[in-house]
GUBA-720971 format. One record per residue: x, y, z of N, C-alpha, C, CB in turn. Coordinates in steps of 0.1 Angstrom, whole numbers, padded with zeros to 4 digits, always signed. Atoms other than C-alpha are relative to their C-alpha. Glycine has a CB too. Layout:
XYZXYZXYZXYZ
...
END
This chain:
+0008-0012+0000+0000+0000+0000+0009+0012+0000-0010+0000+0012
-0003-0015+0003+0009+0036-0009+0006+0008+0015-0016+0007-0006
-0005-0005-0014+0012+0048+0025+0002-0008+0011-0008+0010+0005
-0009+0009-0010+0028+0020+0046+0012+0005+0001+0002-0014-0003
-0011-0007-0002+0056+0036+0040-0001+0016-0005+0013-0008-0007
+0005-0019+0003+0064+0077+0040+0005+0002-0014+0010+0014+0013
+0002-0003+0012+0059+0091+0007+0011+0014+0002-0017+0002-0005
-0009-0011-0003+0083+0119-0005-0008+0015+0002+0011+0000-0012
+0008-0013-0001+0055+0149-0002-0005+0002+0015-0013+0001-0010
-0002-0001-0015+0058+0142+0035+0004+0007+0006+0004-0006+0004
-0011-0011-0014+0069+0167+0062-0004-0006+0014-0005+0021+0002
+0002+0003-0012+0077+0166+0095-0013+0005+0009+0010+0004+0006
+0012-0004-0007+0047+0168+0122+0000-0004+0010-0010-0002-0005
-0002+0005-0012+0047+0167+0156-0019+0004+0009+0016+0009+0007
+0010-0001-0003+0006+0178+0163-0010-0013+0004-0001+0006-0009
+0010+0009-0003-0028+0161+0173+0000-0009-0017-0015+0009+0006
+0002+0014+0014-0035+0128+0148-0019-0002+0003+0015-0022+0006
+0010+0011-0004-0070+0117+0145+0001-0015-0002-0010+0002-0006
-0003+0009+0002-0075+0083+0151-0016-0010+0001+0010+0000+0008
+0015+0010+0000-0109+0062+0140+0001-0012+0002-0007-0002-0012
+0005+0010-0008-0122+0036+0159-0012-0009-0007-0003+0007+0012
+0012+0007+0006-0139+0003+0141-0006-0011+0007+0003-0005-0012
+0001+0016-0007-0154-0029+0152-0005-0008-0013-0011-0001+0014
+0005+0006+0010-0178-0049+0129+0002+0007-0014-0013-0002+0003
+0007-0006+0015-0183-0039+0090-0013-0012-0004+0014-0001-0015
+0011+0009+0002-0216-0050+0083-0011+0006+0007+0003-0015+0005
+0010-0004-0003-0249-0048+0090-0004-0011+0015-0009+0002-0014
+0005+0006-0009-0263-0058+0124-0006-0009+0002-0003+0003+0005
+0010+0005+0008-0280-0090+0127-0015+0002+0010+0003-0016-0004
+0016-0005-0005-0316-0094+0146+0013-0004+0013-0021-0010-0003
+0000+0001-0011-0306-0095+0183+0018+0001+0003-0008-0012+0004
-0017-0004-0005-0268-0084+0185-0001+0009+0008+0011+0004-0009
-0004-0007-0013-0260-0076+0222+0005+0019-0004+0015-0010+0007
-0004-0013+0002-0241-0038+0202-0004+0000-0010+0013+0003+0001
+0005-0006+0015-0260-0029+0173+0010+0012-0006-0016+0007+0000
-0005-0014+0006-0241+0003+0169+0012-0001+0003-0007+0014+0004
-0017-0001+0004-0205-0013+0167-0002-0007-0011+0014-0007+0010
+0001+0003+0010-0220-0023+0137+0001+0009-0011-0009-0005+0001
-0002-0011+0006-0209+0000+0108-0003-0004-0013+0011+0006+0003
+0003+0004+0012-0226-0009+0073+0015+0002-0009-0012+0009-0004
-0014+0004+0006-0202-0019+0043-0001+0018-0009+0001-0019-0014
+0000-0011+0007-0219+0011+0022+0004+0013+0010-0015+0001-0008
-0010-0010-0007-0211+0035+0053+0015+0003+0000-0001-0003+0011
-0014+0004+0001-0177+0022+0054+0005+0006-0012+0002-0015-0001
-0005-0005+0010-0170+0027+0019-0003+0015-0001-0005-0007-0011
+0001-0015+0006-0187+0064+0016+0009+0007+0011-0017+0009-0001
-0013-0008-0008-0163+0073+0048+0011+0000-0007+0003-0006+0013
-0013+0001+0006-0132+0063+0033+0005+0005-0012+0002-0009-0002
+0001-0009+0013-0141+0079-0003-0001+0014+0008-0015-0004-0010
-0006-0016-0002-0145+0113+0018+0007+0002+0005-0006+0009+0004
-0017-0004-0010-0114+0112+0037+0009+0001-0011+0008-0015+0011
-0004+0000+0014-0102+0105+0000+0000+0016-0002-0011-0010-0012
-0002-0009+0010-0114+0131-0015-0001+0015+0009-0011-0002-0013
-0003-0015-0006-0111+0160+0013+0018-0003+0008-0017+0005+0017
-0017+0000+0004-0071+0155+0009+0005-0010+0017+0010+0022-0002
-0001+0006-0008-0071+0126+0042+0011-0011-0007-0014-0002+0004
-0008+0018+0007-0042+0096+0036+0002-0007+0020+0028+0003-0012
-0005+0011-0014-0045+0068+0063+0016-0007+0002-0010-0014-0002
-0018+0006-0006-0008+0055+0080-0003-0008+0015+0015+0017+0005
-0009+0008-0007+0001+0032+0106+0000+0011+0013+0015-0003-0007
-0006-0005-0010+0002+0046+0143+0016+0000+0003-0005-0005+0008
-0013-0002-0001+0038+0038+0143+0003+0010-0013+0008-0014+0000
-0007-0012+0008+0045+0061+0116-0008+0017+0005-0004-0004-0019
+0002-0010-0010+0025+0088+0139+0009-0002+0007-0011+0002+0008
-0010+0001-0009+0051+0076+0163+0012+0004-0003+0001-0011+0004
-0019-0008+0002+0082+0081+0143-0002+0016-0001+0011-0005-0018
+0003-0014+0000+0066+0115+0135+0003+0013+0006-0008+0001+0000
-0003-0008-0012+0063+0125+0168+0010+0001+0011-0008-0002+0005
-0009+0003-0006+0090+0111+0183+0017-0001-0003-0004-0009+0003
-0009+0005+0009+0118+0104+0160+0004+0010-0012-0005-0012-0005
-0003-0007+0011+0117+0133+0135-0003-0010-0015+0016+0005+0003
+0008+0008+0012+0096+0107+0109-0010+0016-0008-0013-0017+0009
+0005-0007+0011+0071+0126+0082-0014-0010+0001+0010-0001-0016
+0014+0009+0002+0035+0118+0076-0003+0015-0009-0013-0005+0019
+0005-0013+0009+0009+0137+0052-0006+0009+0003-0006-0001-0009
+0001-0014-0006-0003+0170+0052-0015-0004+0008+0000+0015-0013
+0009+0005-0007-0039+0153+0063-0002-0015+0009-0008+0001-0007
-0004+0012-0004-0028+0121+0087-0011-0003+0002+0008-0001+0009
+0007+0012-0011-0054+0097+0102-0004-0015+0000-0011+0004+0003
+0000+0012-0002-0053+0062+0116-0012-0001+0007+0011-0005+0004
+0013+0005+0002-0080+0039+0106+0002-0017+0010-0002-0002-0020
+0004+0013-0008-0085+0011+0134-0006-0006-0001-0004-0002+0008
+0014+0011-0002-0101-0020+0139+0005-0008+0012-0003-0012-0014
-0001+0004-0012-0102-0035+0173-0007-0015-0001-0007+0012+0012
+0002+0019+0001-0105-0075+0180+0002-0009-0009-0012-0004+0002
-0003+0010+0010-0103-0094+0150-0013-0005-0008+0007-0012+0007
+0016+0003+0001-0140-0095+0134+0005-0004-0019-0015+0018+0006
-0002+0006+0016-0136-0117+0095-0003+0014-0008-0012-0014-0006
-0004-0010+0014-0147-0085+0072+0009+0009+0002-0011+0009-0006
-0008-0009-0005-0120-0064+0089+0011-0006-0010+0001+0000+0016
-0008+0004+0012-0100-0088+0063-0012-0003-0012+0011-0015+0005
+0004+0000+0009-0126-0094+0039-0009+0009-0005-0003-0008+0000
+0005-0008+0005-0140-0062+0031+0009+0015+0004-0014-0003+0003
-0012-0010-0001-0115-0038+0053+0010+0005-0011+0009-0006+0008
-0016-0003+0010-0082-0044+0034+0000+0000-0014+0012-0011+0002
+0009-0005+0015-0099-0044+0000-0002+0015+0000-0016-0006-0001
+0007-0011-0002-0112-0013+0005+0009+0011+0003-0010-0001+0011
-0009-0008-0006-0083+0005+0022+0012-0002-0013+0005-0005+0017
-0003+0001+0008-0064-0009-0003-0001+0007-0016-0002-0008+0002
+0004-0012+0010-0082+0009-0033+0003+0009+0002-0011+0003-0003
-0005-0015-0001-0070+0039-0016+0016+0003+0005-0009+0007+0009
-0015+0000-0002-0034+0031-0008+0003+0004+0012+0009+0009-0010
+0001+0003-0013-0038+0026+0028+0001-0006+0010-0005+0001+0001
-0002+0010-0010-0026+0005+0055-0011+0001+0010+0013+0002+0008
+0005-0001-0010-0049+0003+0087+0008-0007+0009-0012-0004-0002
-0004-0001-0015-0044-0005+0124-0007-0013+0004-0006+0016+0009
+0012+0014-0003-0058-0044+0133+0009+0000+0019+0004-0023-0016
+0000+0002-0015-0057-0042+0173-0008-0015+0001-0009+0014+0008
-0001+0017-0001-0058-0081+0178-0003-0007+0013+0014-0006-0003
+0001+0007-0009-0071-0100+0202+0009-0018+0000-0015+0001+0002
-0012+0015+0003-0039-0130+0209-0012-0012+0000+0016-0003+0017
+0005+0015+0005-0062-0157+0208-0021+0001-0001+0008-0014+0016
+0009+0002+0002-0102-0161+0199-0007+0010-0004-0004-0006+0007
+0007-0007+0010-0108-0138+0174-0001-0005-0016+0006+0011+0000
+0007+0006+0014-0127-0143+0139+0012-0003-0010-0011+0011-0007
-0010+0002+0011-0095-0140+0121+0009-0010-0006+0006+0007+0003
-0008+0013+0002-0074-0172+0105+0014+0009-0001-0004-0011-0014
-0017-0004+0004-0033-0165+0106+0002+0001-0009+0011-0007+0001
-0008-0005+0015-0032-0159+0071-0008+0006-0002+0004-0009-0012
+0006-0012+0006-0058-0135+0068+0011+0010+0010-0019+0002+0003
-0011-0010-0002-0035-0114+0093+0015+0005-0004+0002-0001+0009
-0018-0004+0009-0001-0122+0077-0002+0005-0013+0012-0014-0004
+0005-0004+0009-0022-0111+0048+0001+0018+0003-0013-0008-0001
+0001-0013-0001-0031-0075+0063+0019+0003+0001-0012+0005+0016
-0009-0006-0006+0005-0072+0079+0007+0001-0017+0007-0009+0015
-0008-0002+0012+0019-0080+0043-0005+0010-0010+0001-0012-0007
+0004-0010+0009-0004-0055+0027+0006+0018+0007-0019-0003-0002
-0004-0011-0007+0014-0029+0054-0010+0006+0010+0004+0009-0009
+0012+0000-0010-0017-0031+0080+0016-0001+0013-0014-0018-0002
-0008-0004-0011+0005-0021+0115-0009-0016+0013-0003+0022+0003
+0003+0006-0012-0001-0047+0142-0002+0001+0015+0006-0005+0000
-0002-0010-0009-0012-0040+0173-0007-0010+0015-0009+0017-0005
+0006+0011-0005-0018-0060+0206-0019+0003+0008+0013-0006+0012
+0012-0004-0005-0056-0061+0225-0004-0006+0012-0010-0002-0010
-0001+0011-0010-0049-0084+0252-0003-0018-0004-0011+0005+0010
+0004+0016+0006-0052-0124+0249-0013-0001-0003+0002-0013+0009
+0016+0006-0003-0090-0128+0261-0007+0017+0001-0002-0013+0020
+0007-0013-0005-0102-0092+0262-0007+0006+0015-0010+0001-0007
+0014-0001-0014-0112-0086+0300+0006+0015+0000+0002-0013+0021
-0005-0018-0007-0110-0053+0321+0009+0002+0003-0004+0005+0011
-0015+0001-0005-0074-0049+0326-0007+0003+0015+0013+0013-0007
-0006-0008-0014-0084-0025+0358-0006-0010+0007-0004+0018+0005
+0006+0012-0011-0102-0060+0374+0011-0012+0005-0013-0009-0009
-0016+0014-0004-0062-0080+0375+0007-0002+0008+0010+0000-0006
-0011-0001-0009-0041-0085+0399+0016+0001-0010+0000-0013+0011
-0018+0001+0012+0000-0080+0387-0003-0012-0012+0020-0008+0012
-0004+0012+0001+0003-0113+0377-0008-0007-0012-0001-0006+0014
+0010+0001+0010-0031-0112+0355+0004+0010-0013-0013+0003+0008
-0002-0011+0011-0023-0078+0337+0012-0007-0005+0003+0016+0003
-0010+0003+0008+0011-0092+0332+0000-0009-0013+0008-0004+0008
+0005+0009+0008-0002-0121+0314-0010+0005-0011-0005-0010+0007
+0010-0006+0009-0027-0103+0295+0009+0011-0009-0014+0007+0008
-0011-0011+0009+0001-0075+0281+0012-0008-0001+0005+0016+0009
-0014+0004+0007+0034-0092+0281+0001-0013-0008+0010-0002+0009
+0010+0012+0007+0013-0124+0272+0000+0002-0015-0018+0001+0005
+0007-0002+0019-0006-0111+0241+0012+0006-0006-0016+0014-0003
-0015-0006+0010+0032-0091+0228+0000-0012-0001+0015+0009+0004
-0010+0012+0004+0049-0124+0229-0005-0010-0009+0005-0008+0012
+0003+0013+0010+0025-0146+0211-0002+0011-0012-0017-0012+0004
-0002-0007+0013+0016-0119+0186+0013+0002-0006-0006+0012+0000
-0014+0001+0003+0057-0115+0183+0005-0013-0005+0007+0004+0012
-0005+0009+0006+0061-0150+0178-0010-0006-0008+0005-0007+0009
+0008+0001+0007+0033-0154+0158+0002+0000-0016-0008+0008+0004
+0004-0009+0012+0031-0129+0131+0018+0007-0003-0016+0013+0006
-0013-0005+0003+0072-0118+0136-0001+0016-0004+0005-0009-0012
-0001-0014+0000+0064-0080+0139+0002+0004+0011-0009+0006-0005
-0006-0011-0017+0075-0055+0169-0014-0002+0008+0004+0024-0004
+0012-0007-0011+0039-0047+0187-0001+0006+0002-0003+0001+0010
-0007-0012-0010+0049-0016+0198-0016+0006+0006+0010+0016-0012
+0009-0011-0003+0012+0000+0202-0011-0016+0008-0008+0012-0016
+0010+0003-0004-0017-0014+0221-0013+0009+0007+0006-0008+0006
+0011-0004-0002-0053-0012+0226-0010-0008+0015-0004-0002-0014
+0008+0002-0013-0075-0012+0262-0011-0005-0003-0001+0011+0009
+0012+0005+0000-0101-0038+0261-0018+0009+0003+0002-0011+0010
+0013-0008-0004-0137-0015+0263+0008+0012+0006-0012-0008+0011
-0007-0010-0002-0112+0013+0267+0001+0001+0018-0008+0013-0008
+0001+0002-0012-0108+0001+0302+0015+0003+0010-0006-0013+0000
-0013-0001-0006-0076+0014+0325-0003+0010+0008+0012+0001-0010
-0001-0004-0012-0063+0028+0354+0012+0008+0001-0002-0009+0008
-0011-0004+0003-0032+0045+0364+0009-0015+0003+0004+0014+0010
-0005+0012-0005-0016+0007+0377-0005-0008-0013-0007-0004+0015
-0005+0012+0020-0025-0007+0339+0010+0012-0009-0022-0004-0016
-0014-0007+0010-0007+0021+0326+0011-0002+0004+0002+0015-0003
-0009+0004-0002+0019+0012+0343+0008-0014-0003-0001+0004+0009
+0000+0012+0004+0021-0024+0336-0001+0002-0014-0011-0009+0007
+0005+0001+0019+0010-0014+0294+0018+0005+0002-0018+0016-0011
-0012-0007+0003+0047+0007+0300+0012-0012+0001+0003+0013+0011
-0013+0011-0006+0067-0025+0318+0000-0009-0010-0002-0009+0015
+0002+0011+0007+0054-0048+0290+0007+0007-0014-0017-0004-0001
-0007-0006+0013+0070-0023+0264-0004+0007-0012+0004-0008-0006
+0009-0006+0013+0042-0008+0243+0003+0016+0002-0019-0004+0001
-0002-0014+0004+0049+0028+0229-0011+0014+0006+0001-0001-0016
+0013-0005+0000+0013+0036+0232-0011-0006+0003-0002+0003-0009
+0009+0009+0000-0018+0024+0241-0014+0008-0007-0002-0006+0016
+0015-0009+0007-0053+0037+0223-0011-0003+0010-0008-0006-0018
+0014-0003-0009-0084+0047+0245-0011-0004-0008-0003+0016+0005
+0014-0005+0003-0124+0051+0239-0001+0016+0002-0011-0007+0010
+0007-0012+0000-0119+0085+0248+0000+0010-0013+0005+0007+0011
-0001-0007+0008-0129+0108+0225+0005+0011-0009-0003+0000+0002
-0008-0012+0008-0109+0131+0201+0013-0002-0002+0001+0014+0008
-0011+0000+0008-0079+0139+0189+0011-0009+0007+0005+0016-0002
-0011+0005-0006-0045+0119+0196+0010+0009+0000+0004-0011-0007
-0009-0009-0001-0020+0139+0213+0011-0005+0003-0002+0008+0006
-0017+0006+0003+0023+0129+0213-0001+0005+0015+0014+0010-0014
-0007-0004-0011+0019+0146+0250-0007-0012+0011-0001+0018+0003
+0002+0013-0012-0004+0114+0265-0002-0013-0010-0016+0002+0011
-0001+0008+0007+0013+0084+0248-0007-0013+0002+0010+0000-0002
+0010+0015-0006-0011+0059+0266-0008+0002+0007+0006-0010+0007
+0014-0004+0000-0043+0076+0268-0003+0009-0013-0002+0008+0013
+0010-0012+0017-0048+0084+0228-0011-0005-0004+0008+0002-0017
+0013+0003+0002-0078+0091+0222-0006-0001-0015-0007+0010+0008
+0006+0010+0020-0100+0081+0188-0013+0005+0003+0000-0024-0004
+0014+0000+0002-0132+0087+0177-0010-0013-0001-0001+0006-0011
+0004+0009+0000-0150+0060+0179-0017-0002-0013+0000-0001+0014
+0012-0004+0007-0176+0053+0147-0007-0015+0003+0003+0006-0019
+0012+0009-0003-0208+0037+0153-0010-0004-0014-0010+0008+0012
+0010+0005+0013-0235+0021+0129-0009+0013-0001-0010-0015+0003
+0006-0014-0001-0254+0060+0138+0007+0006-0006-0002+0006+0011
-0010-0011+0003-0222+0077+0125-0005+0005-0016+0018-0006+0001
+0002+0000+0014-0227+0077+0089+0012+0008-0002-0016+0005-0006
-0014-0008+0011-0203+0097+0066-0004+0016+0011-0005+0002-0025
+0003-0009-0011-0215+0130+0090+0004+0003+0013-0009-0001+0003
-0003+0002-0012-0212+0117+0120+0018+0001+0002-0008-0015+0005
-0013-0005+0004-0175+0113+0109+0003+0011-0002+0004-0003-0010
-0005-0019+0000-0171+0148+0097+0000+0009+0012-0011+0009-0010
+0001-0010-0013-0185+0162+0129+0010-0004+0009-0014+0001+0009
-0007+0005-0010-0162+0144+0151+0017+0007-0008-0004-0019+0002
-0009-0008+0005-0130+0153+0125-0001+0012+0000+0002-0002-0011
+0000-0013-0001-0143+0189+0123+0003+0006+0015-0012+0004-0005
-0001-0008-0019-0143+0192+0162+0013+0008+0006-0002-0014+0012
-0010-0006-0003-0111+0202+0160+0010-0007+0011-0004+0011+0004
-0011+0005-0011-0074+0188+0180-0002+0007+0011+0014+0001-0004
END
């Protein structure tokens, strides 16, 4: 993909990043517990066509990271496109799609019992999809003792590391769930960053409380814009 790696019309940038937040693609079926982490495929697509065409290129949180940290380059309109847990169209309709527009995305992974098979992920990671961990089993981090978080963060790096053979560096808080004692444990385990539920812009000055927008099956192509327009 086009922007997995930095393009030469890149500059340096050390500002807020947005960062969208997915779960399902698809339409909800009758009686799903979250209807509205359900995000239609035709939503999906008309979001990503207007990020297109109001001068938006999706990248890789680690390439926010070298940006902000490292004196890296991103484009003049950055924002990273998430997907949290591992849900099948997130490879069969996701990386298609992102793809048409020369786009990596962000697959926040749950290390073991998610929809996904190991070669649909070595699939995203080879199309320049960034890897990212979500814990093994998704619980509440702030409900663990040491011994639990540890296993659930240094856990989920090592099998996704020996898995899939990429760094980890970022991770994502199950139901955006943490404390100051999981951020501390997300730091001992070695992640750069961790991504929230809270709302808005990602800032370089709280590397493990960035926040995202989160789009719902209500959002539509709008609901997007108002949340990007809201301003860093």
């Amino acid at each position: 993909m086009r922007n997995a790696t930095p393009q030469s019309d890149w500059r340096p940038y050390t500002g807020p990043v947005p960062i969208l937040e997915y779960h399902v693609l698809g339409a909800a079926p009758a009686g799903a517990p979250y209807p509205e982490l359900y995000v239609t495929r035709p939503d999906f697509h008309q979001q990503m066509d207007w990020l297109d065409d109001h001068g938006y290129q999706a990248v890789t949180l680690e390439a926010v990271e070298d940006a902000w940290y490292d004196g890296g380059t991103l484009p003049a309109k950055p924002v990273v496109i998430s997907f949290d847990d591992g849900y099948r169209p997130q490879f069969t309709y996701a990386l298609p799609e992102l793809r048409r527009h020369g786009w990596p995305g962000v697959l926040n992974l749950k290390a073991e019992g998610s929809d996904l098979y190991t070669s649909n992920v070595e699939a995203m990671i080879a199309a320049g999809w960034e890897l990212a961990s979500h814990t093994i089993n998704h619980q509440d981090l702030t409900t663990l003792d040491a011994a639990g978080l540890k296993e659930e963060l240094s856990g989920s790096r090592q099998l996704l590391r020996r898995e899939y053979g990429v760094p980890v560096h970022d991770f994502c808080y199950p139901a955006g769930q943490f404390d100051s004692t999981v951020i501390e444990a997300v730091k001992e385990a070695g992640y750069v960053t961790a991504t929230t539920e809270i709302s808005g812009y990602a800032d370089r000055e709280s590397p493990y409380e960035l926040a995202r927008f989160e789009i719902l099956g209500s959002s539509g192509v709008q609901g997007m814009v108002e949340d990007l327009e809201s301003g860093p």
